[in-house]
C-alpha positions in Angstrom: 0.3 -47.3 -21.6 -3.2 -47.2 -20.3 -4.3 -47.0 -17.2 -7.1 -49.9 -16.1 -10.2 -47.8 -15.9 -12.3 -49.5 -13.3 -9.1 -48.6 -10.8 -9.4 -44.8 -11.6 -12.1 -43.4 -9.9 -10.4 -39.5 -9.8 -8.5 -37.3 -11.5 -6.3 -34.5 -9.9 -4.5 -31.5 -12.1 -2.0 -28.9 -11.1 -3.5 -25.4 -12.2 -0.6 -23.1 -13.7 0.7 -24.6 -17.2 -1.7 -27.9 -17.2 -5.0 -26.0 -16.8 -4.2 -22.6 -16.9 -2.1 -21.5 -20.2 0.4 -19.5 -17.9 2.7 -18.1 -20.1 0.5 -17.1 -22.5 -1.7 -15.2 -19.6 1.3 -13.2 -18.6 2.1 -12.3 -22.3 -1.5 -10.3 -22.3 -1.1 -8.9 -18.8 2.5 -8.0 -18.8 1.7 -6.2 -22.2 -1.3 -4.2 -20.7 0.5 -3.3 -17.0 3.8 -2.0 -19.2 1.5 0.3 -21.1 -0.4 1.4 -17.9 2.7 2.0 -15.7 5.9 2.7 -19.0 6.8 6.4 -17.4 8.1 4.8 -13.7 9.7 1.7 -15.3 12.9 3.6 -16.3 12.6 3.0 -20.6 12.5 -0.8 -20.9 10.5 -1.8 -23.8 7.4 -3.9 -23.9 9.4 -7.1 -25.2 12.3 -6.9 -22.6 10.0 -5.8 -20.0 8.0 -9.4 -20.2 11.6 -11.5 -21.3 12.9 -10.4 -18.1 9.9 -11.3 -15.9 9.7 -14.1 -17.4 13.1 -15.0 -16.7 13.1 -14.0 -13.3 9.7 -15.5 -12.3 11.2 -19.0 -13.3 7.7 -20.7 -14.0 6.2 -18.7 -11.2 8.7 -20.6 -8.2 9.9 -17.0 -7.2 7.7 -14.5 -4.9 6.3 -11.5 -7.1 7.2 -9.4 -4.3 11.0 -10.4 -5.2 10.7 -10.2 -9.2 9.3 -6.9 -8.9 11.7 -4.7 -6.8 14.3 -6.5 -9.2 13.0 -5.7 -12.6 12.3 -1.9 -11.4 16.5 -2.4 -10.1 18.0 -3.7 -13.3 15.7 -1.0 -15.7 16.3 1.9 -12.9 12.4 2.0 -12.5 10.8 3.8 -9.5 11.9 1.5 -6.6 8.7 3.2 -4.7 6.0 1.5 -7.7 6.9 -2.2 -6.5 4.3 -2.6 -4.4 1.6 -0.9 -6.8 2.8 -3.2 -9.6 2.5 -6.4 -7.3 -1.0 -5.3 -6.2 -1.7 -4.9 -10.0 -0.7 -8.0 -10.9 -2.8 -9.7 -7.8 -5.7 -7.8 -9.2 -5.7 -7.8 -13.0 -3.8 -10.6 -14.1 -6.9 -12.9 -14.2 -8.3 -10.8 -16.7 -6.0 -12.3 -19.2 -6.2 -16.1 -18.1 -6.4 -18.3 -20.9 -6.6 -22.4 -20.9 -4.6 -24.8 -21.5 -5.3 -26.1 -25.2 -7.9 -29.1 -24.0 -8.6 -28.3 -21.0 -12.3 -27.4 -20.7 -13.0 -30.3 -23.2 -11.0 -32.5 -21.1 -12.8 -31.6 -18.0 -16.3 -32.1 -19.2 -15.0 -35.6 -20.7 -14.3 -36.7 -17.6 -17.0 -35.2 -15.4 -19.6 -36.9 -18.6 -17.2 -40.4 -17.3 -18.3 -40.3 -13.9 -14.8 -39.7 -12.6 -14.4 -37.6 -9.6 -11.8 -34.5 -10.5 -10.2 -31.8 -8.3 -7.3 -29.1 -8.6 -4.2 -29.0 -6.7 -1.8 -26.2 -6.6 0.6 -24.0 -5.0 0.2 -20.3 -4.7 -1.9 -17.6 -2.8 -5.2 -18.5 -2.6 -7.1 -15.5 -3.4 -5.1 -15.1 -6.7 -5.6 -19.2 -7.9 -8.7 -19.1 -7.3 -9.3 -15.4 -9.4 -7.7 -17.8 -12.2 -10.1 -20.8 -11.5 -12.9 -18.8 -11.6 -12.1 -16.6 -14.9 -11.8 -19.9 -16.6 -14.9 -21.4 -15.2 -13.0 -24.3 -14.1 -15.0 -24.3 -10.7 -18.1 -25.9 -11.7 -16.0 -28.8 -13.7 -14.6 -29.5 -10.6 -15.3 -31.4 -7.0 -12.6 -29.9 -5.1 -9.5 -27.2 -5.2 -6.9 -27.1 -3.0 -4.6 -24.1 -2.9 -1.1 -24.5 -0.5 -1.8 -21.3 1.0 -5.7 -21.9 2.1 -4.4 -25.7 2.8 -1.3 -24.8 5.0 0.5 -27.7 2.5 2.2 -27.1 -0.3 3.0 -29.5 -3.1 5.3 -32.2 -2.9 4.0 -32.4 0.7 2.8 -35.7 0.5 -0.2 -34.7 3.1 -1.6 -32.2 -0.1 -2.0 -35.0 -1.8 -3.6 -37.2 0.8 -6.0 -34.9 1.4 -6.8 -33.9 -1.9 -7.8 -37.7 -2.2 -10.1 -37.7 1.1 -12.1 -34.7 -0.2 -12.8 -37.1 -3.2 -13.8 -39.9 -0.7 -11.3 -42.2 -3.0 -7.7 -44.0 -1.6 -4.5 -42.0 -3.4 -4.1 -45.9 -5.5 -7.2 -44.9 -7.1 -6.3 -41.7 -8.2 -4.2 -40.1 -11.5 -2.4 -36.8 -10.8 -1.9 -34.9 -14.2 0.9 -31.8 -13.9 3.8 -30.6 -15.1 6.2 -30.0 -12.5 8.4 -33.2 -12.5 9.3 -32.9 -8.5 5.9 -30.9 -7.2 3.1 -32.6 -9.0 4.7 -36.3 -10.1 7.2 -37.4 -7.7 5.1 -35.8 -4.9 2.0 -37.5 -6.1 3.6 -40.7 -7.2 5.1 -40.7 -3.1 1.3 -40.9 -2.5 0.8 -44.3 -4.9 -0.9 -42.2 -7.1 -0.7 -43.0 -10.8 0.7 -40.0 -12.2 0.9 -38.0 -16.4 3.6 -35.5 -16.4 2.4 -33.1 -19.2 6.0 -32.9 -20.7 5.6 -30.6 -23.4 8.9 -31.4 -25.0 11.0 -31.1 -22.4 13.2 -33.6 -21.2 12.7 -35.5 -17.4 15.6 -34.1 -14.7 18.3 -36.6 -14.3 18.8 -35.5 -11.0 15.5 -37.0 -10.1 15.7 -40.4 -11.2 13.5 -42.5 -13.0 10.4 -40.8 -13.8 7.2 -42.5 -12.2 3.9 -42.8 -14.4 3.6 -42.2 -18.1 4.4 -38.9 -19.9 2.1 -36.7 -22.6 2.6 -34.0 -24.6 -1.1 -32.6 -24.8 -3.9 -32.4 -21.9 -6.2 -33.9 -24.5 -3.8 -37.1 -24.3 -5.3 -37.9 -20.3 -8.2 -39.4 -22.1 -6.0 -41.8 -24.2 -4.7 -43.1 -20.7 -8.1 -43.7 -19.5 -9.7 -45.8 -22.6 -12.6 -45.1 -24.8 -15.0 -45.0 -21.5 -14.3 -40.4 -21.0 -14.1 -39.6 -24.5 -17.1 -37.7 -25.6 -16.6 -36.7 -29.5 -18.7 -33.6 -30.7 -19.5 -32.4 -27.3 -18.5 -28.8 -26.4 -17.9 -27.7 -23.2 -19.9 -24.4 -21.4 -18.6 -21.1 -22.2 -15.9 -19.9 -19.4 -17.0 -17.6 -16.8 -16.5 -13.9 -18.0 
């Protein structure tokens, strides 16, 4: 399926695992804060240490503030280092942000198109926007919206309203790209936005019903639903902020 071109005028992403390689950012961080902080985490090794967060952080949807105090629990860490290791991660995990495969390219496709692009996502807005900035996604950008700065958070259907007025451009005209089946496409498809869940293999939640829009495997596939008109062969993208 392709979307009709002339009725697209912007393109929305979520940040964490459609922009922003997530998992593979914590891999590097979680690595480097183990070493730094091994002596008050109670023996856990490297690998269990970031299995574990993993596990608990369920795709970032629980608090760090509550991961922490439970990993330092289940290894018999210092219970008194949660805070320092949440203000750590806050801090330093930006350091390690890495993009999605396609991403930058994608962006600059677009932006070359004449389409009007923005980023919508939940979190704390100091720490998003530390990631958005280490990966130079600002100035490939019109707009980002973070739930915290908005006082919204995604599947609010208002996020996604306004995320369309800063783009001056009606929700109907607008493709959301994410990969959170209930935040970023039901919420966005609520809107009339057209909507790409990046799937990545996984399979859509029964419990959610038919799933609006089209699905993709790779960010680099957003083009395919747009035509020839955003694709730019050859061209590379500016280096990302350091």
């Amino acid at each position: 399926m392709r979307y009709a071109r002339p009725m697209i005028a912007a393109v929305l992403f979520d940040l964490d695992e459609t922009l922003l390689d997530r998992r593979v950012s914590l891999t590097g961080f979680l690595a480097d804060q183990h070493g730094r902080f091994a002596e008050r985490l109670g023996g856990v090794s490297p690998e269990l240490w970031h299995t574990r967060f993993l596990a608990l952080d369920d795709r970032g949807r629980v608090p760090k503030s509550v991961v922490y105090p439970a990993l330092l629990a289940e290894f018999g860490g210092d219970p008194d280092l949660a805070d320092a290791l949440l203000a750590d991660y806050r801090e330093r995990c930006c350091g390690y942000a890495q993009p999605v495969p396609g991403a930058l390219e994608v962006l600059c496709a677009l932006r070359e198109a004449g389409l009007a692009l923005a980023i919508v996502s939940n979190g704390e807005t100091a720490f998003q926007h530390r990631h958005v900035d280490a990966l130079g996604l600002g100035r490939l950008v019109d707009a980002v919206l973070i739930s915290e700065q908005e006082g919204l958070r995604k599947p609010e259907p208002a996020l996604f309203h306004r995320a369309a007025d800063r783009l001056a451009t009606a929700p109907r005209n607008c493709l959301f790209v994410g990969d959170d089946p209930a935040a970023d496409i039901l919420g966005a498809g609520r809107t009339g936005m057209r909507t790409a869940w990046l799937r990545r293999g996984a399979r859509w939640p029964e419990s959610l019903g038919p799933m609006p829009g089209v699905a993709i495997e790779t960010l680099p596939e957003v083009l395919d639903l747009l035509g020839p008109g955003p694709r730019s062969p050859g061209r590379r993208p500016p280096p990302a902020a350091a």
